[in-house]
VOMIMI-468228 format. One line per 4 residues: number of its first residue (from 1); their letters; for each residue x, y, z of C-alpha. Coordinates in steps of 0.5 Angstrom, whole numbers. Layout:
residues N
NUM) a) X/Y/Z  ... .
//
This chain:
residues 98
1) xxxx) 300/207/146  293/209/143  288/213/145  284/208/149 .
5) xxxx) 291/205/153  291/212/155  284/214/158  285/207/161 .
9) xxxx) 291/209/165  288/216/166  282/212/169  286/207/174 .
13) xxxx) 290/214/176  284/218/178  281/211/182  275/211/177 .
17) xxxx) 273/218/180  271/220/172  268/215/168  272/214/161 .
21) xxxx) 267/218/157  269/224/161  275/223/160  275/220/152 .
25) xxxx) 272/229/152  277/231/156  282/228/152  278/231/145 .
29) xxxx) 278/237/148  285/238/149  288/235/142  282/240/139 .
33) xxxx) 286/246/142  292/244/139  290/243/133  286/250/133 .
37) xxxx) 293/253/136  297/250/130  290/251/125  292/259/127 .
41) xxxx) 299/259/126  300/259/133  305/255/138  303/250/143 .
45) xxxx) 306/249/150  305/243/153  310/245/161  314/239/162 .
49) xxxx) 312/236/155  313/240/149  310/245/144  307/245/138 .
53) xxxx) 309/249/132  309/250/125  313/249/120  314/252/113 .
57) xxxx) 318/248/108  321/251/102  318/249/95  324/245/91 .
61) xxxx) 326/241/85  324/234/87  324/227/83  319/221/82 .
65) xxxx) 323/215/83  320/212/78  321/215/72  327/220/74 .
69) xxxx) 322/226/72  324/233/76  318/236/78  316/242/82 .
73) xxxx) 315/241/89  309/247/93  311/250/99  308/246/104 .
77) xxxx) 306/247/112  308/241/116  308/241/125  314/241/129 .
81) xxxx) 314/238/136  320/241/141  320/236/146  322/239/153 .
85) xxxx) 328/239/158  324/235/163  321/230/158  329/230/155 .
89) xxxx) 331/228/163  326/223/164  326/219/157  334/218/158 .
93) xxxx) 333/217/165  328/211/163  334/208/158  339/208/165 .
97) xx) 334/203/168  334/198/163 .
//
């Protein structure tokens, strides 16, 4: 789903009672604390959804495919998503469905 799809759902659910601009905001604002709360290191709960987090990865010995040379892989930062136990619940409720 991309973003349009969502604000239009968010749009049918509220009966049009804000207009997509003001929730395409809403929307903005919300993904830019994440953002910032991963920015600083910091995690990001979402109740019901999940959280955020970051994640370091270790430097290592890696290797071009290509041309089988080894090469010193940085440490890297890379973002984590946990999903929660309510998420869990309803995605595997879903499959039973189908």
């Amino acid at each position: 789903m991309v973003r349009s799809e969502i604000i239009s759902k968010l749009s049918k659910r509220i009966h049009h009672k804000l207009k997509k601009e003001d929730l395409d905001k809403i929307l903005q604002i919300t993904s830019d604390t994440i953002f910032q709360g991963i920015k600083e290191n910091r995690s990001t709960e979402l109740r019901g959804f999940g959280r955020f987090s970051i994640k370091e990865l270790k430097e290592k010995i890696a290797r071009n495919p290509r041309t089988g040379d080894k090469f010193q892989s940085p440490k890297k930062k890379s973002v984590s998503f946990r999903m929660s136990v309510e998420l869990k619940k309803r995605i595997n409720e879903y499959r039973k469905e189908n």
